[in-house]
N, C-alpha and C positions, 0 to 999 in steps of 0.2 A: 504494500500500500504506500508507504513511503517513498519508493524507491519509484514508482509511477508518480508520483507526483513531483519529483525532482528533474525526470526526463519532461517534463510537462514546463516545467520553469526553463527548463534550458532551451528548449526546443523556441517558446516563446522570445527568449531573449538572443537567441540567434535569429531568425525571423527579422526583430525588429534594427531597423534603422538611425542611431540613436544622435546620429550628427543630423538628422535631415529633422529634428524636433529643435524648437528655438528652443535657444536658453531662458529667455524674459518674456513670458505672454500677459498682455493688457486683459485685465478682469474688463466682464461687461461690464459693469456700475462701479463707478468709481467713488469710495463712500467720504472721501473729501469735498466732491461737486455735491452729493445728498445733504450732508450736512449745512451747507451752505445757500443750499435753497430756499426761498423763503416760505415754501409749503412746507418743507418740512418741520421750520422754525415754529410756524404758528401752530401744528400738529403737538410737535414736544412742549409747546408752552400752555396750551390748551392741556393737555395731558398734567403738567403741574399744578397748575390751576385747578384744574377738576380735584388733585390730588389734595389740595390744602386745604380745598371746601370740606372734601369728605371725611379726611381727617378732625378738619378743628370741630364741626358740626360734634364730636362725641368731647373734644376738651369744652365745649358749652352747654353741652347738656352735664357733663361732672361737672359744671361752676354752679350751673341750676338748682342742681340737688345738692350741693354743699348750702347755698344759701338758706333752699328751703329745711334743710336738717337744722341749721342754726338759728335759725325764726321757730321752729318748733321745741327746741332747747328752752327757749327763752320764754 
């Protein structure tokens, strides 16, 4: 079993041609240009934004009921 799978690797790597593969190939999307997009901008700032609301909405509800805990102390 191994030893077929060794002839397997070989066989492929003689086959192939490995100077006619460039050394440095350009990705489709370049995530320097995404970043700097301004869709993108308002997507990720929007995304914060949503994030602080839905966050703090539960720091004001604890300040709510701290208040109302301490009015009924009293």
């Amino acid at each position: 079993m191994v030893r077929k799978k060794q002839t397997k690797r070989k066989s492929i790597l003689d086959k192939l041609d490995l100077d006619s593969i460039p050394k440095s190939t350009k990705p489709l999307i370049d995530s320097k240009k995404i970043l700097t997009h301004p869709v993108t901008k308002v997507v990720i700032c929007g995304m914060a934004v949503y994030g602080v609301l839905k966050v703090s909405k539960y720091f004001v509800n604890g300040y709510a009921e701290l208040i109302r805990a301490t009015k009924k102390l009293t």
